[in-house]
C-alpha positions as CSV (number, residue, x, y, z in Angstrom):
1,X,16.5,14.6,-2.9
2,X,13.4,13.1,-3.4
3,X,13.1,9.5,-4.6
4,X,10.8,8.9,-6.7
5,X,9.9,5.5,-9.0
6,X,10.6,7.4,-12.8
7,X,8.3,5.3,-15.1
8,X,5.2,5.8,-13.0
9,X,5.6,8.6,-10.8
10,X,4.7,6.5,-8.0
11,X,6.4,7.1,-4.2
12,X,8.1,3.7,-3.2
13,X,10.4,2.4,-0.4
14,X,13.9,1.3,-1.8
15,X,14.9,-1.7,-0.7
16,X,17.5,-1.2,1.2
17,X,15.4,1.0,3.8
18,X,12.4,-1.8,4.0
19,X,15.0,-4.5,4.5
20,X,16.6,-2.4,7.6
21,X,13.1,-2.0,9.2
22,X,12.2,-6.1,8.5
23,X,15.3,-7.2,9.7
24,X,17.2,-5.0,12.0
25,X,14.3,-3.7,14.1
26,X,14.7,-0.4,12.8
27,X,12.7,2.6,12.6
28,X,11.1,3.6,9.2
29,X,12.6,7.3,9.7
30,X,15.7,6.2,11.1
31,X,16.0,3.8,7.8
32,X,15.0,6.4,5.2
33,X,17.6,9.0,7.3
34,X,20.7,6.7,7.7
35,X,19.8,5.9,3.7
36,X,19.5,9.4,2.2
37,X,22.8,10.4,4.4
38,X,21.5,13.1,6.9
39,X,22.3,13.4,10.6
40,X,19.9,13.5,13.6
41,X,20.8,16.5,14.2
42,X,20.0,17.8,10.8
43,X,16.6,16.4,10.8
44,X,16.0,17.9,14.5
45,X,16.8,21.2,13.3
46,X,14.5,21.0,9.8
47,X,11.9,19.8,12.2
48,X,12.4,22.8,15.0
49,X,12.8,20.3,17.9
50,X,15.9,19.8,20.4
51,X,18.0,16.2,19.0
52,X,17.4,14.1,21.7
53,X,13.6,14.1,21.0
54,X,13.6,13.6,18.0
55,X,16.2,10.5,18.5
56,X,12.8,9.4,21.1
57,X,10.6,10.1,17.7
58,X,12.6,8.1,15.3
59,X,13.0,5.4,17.7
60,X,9.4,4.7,17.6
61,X,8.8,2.0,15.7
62,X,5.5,3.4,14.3
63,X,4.8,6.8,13.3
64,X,1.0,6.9,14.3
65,X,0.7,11.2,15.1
66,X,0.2,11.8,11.2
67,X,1.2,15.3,11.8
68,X,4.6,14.1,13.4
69,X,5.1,11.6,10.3
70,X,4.8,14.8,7.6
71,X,7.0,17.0,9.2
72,X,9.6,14.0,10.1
73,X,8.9,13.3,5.8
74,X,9.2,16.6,5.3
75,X,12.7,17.2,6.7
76,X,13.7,14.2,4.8
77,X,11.8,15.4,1.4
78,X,10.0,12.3,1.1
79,X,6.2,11.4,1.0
80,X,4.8,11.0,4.5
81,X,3.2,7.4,3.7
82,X,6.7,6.1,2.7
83,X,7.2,6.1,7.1
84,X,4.1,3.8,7.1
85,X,5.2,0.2,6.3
């Protein structure tokens, strides 16, 4: 599922992952994953990397290795520059 903003065609952040990472401390990619309903485990596996590292990647609080934010994006089937906020 790719969200997308329907009018313009533009990538945004829905509010309810942007309020997680402003308020909670949390992760961009652990907002956008808890939000669109997929497991760590999941998005390990999508990525080709044991769990528990990518539960050390996603609880990085920026993604700076842009290769590491597209493929974490990609597993998730959003834009990469939606992790960068």
């Amino acid at each position: 599922m790719k969200i997308r903003w329907l009018d313009f065609g533009v990538d945004y952040v829905p509010h309810e992952v942007a309020q997680r990472v402003l308020t909670e401390n949390c992760s961009a990619a652990r907002s956008w994953r808890e939000f669109l309903g997929k497991t760590t485990e999941e998005v390990a596996k999508r990525i080709g990397i044991p769990e528990d590292q990518y539960i050390q990647l996603e609880a990085s609080p920026k993604l700076t290795r842009r290769n590491v934010r597209e493929k974490i994006a990609s597993a998730l089937e959003i834009n990469p520059e939606q992790l960068r906020f």
